[in-house]
Every structure is written in structure tokens, then in C-alpha cells.
N, C-alpha and C positions, 0 to 999 in steps of 0.2 A: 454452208449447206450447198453440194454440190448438185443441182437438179438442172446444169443448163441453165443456157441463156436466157433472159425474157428482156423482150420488147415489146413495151405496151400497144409502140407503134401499129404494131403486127395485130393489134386486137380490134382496131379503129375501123369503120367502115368496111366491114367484109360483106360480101352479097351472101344474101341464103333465098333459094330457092323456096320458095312454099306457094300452098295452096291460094294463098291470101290474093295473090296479082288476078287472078281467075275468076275472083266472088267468092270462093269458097271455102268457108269455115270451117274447123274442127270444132265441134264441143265434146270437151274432157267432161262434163256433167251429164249429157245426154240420157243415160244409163242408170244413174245414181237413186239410189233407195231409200226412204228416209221415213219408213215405215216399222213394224215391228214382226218378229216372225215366231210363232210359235208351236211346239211339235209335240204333239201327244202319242205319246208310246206306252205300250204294258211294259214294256222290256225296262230292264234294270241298266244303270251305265256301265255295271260292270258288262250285261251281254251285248250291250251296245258297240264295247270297245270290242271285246272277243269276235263281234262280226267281223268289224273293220279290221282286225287283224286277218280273218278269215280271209276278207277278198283283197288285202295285201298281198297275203301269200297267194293268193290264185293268181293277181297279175305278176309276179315275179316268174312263178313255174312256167305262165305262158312266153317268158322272152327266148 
């Protein structure tokens, strides 16, 4: 399996630059939902999807 060399060496103590040296945090969770969502429509799925096709094709025409 020719993919090149590997040298684990090369994997060992590299610096990475981040927020962290600063104080300051990423949260990947921040945002996260964990609730329920629910949408009451007369519409049928079938005119549901025929919208969204509808404003598919409107944003294409507009490019």
C-alpha cells in the first residue's frame, strides 16, 4: 500500500495554536436542543413538499 512515508515521530509534540492559552473556551454544546418540536399545518405533505419544491425553483431562477 503505497500512501507514503509515515513517521509517527512527526506526530509527537506538535504545537497547536488555540483559544485555550487565553482562557477562552469553545463550547461545542452551547446551542444544543433537547427539546421537542411540533408544527401544525392544514396542509397535506404532499402540498407541503410541492411548496418546497416551489421555492427551490425560485432560488435557482434567481442565480
Amino acid at each position: 500500500m503505497g500512501f507514503g512515508s509515515y513517521d509517527e515521530s512527526e506526530q509527537q509534540n506538535q504545537a497547536v495554536d488555540s483559544d485555550e492559552e487565553n482562557g477562552e473556551e469553545i463550547n461545542v454544546h452551547e446551542n444544543d436542543y433537547e427539546g421537542e418540536m411540533k408544527v401544525e399545518s392544514d396542509m397535506s405533505t404532499d402540498d407541503l413538499l410541492d411548496r418546497l419544491n416551489e421555492m427551490k425553483n425560485d432560488s435557482e431562477e434567481d442565480r
